[in-house]
ZASEVO-511650 format. One record per residue (C-alpha): x, y, z; residue number from 1; residue in three letters. Coordinates in Angstrom, 2 decimals. Layout:
BEGIN
> X/Y/Z/NUM/ALA
...
//
This chain:
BEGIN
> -103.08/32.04/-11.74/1/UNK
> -102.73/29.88/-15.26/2/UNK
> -99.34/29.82/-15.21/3/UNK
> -98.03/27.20/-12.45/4/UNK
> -94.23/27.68/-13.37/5/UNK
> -94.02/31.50/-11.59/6/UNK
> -94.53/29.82/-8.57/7/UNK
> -91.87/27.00/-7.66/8/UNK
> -92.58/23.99/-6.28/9/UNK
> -92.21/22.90/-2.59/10/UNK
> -88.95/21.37/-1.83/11/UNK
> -88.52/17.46/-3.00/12/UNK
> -86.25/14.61/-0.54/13/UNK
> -83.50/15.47/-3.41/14/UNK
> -83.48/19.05/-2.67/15/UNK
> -83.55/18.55/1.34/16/UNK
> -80.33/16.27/0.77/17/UNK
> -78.68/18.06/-1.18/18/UNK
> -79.22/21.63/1.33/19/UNK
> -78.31/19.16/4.36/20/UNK
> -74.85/18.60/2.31/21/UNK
> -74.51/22.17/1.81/22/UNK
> -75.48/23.26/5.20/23/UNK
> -73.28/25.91/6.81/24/UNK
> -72.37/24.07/10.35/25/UNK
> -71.33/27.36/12.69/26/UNK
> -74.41/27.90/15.17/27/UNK
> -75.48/31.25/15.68/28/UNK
> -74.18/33.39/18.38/29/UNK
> -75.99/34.60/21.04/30/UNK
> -74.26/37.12/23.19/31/UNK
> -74.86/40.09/21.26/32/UNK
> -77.77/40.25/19.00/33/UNK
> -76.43/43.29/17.40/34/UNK
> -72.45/41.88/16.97/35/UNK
> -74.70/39.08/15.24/36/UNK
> -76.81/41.14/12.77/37/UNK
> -73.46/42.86/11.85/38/UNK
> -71.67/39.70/11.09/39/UNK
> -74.98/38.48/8.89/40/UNK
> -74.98/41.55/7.06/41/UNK
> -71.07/41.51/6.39/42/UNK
> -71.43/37.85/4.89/43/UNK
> -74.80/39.57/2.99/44/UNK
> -72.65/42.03/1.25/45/UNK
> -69.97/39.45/-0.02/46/UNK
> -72.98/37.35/-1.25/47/UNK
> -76.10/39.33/-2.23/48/UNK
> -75.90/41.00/-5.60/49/UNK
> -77.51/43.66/-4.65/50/UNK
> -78.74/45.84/-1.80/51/UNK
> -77.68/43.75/0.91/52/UNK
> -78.63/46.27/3.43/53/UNK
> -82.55/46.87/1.75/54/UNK
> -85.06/45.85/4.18/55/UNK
> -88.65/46.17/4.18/56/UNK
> -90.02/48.75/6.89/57/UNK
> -93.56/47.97/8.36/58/UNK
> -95.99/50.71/9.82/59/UNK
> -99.57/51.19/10.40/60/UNK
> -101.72/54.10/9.01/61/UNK
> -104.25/56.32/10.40/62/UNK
> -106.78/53.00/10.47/63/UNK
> -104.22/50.54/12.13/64/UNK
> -103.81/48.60/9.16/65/UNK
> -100.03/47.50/7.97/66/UNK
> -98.32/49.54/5.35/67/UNK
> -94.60/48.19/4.18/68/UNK
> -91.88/49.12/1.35/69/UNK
> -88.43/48.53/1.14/70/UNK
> -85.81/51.26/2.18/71/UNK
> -82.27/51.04/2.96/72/UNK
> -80.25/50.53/6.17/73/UNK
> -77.30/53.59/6.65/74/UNK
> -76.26/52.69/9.97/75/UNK
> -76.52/50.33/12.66/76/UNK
> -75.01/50.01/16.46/77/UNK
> -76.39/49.29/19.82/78/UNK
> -78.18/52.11/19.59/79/UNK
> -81.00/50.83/16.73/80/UNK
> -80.93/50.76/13.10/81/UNK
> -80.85/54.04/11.05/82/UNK
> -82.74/54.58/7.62/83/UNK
> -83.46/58.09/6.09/84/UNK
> -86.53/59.59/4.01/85/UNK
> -88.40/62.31/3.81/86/UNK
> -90.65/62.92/6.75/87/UNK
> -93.35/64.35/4.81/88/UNK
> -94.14/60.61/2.81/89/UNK
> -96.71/58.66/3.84/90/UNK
> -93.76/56.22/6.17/91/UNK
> -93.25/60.14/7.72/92/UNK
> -96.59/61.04/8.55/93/UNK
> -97.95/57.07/10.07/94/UNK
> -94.38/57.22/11.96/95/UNK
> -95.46/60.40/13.34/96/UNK
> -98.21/59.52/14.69/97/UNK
> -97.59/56.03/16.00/98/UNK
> -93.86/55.74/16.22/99/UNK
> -93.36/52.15/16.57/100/UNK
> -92.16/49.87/13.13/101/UNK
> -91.08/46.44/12.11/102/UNK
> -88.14/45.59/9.58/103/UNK
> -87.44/42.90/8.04/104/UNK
> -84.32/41.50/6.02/105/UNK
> -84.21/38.70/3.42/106/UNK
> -80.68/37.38/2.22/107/UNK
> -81.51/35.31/-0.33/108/UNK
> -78.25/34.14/-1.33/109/UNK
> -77.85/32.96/2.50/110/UNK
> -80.99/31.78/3.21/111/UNK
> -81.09/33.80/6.56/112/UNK
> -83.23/36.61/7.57/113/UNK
> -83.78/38.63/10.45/114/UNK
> -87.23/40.64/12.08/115/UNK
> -86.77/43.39/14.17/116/UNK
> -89.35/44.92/16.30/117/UNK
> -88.97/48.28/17.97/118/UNK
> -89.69/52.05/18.65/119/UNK
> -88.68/55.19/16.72/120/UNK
> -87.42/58.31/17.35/121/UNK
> -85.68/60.95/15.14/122/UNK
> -81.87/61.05/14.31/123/UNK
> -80.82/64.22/15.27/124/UNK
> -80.03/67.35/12.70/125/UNK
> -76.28/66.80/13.18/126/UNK
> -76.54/63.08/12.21/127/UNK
> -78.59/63.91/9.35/128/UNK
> -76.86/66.79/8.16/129/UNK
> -73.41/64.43/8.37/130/UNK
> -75.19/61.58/6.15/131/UNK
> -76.45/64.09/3.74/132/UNK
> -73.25/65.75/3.01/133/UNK
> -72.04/62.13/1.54/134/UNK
> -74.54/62.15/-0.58/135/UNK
> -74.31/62.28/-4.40/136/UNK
> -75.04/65.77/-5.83/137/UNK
> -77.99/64.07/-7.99/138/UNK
> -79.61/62.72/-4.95/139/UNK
> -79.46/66.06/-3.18/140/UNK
> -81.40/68.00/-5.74/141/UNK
> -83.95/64.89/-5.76/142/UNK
> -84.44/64.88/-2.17/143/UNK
> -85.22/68.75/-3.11/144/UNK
> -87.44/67.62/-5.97/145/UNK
> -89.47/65.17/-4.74/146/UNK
> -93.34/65.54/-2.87/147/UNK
> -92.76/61.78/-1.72/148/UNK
> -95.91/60.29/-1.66/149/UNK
> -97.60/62.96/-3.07/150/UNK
> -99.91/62.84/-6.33/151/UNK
> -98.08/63.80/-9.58/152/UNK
> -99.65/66.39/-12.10/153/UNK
> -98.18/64.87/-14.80/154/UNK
> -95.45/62.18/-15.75/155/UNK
> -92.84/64.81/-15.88/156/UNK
> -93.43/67.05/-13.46/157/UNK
> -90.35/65.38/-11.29/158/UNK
> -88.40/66.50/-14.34/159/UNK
> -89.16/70.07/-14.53/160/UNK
> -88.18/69.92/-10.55/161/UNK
> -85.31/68.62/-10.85/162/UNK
> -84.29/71.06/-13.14/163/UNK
> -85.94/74.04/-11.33/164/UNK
> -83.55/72.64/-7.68/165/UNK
> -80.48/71.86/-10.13/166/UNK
> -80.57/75.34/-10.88/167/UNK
> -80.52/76.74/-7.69/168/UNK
> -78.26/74.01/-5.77/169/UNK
> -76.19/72.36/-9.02/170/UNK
> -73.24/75.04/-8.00/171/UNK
> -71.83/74.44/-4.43/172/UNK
> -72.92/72.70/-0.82/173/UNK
> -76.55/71.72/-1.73/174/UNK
> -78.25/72.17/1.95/175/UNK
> -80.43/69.32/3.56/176/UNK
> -83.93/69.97/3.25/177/UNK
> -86.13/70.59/5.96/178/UNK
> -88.82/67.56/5.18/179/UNK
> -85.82/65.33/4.79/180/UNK
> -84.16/63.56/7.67/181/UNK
> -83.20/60.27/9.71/182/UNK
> -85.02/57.68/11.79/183/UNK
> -83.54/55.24/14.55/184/UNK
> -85.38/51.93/15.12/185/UNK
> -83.85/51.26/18.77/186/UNK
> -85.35/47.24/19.12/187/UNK
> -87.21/45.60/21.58/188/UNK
> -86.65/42.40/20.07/189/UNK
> -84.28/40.85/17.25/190/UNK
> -85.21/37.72/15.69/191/UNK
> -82.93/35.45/13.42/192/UNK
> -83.61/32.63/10.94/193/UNK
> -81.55/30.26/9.01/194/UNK
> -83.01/27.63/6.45/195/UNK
> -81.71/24.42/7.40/196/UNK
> -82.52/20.90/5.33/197/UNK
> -85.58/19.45/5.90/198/UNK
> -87.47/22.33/7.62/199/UNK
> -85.46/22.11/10.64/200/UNK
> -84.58/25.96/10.61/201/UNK
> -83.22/27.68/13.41/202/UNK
> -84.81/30.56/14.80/203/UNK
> -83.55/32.11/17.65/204/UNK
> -85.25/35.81/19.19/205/UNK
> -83.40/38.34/21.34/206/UNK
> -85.79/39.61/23.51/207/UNK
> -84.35/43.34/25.27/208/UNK
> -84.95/43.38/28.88/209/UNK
> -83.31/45.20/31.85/210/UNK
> -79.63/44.85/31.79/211/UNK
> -79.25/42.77/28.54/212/UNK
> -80.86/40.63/26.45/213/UNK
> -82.91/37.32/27.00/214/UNK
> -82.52/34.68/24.01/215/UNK
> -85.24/32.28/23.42/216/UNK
> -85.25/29.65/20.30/217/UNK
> -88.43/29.40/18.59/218/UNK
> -89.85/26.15/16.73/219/UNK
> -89.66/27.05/12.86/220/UNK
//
């Protein structure tokens, strides 16, 4: 790479200074790993300028190597954390067969972010009928439209579906399609990070384990 400015440079003794003035001073809490994430992502919404609840999914394909893209959180309790798609796409089929996934979120405008390692299961058709329903109309008919994953024919063959699905389910309740539905990360272990001046982060993991949850903090 020519062009050295794309990539910035590491932290000078100015910039460690000034984060160490800056530095928010309220330790993380760590009784409920989930009360936690919730309080992150409520400060990430006020903050972040966009997406605060994207977060990159990981999962591994038929030949065990990594595969990740970012999707969107739509619900989170102590039950797991709740994304939707369409089961047919390529995150559909490798959850399928090995349901296990990593996620990952990155508040840049808090310098926090938070792993979480777990297994998957399926919402159930009530839950994912109820999240569909609030739903714009447009993204409906695209859930209709689109062979995620799949190979296009041409650049506007999304088009001419989208118009062949508006036609039949622009008038009225559009129903959820069959390949489309919910999945629940329930987590085996949450981990949290905060930047703090001069590379003295904090990381502290949640580790699930009969009864509760262990906490150990991690060196950065």
């Amino acid at each position: 790479m020519d062009d050295k400015a794309l990539i910035p440079p590491s932290p000078a003794e100015d910039d460690y200074a000034r984060q160490a003035r800056a530095a928010d001073a309220t330790p993380p809490a760590e009784a409920d790993p989930i009360a936690m994430f919730e309080a992150w992502l409520r400060e990430a919404g006020e903050r972040e300028p966009n997406d605060p609840n994207a977060m990159t999914l990981a999962t591994v394909d038929a030949d065990g190597a990594p595969d990740a893209r970012m999707v969107l959180l739509k619900d989170v309790d102590a039950r797991g954390f709740v994304f939707y798609t369409n089961t047919d796409s390529a995150k559909g089929r490798q959850l399928a067969a090995h349901p296990g996934a990593a996620l990952v979120f990155h508040w840049k405008s808090l310098r926090r972010s938070v792993r979480v390692r777990g297994d998957i299961e399926p919402v159930s058709a009530a839950e994912a009928d109820a999240y569909f329903a609030t739903r714009a109309k447009s993204a409906q008919i695209g859930a209709w439209a689109s062979d995620q994953s799949r190979p296009m024919p041409d650049a506007h063959a999304l088009e001419r579906r989208v118009a062949e699905f508006g036609v039949k389910y622009g008038l009225g309740q559009t129903p959820r399609p069959p390949h489309w539905s919910g999945y629940r990360l329930t987590p085996r272990t949450i981990e949290f990070w905060r930047d703090r001046p001069f590379r003295l982060h904090e990381r502290t993991v949640f580790t699930r384990a009969a009864g509760g949850w262990t906490t150990q903090r991690l060196f950065p």
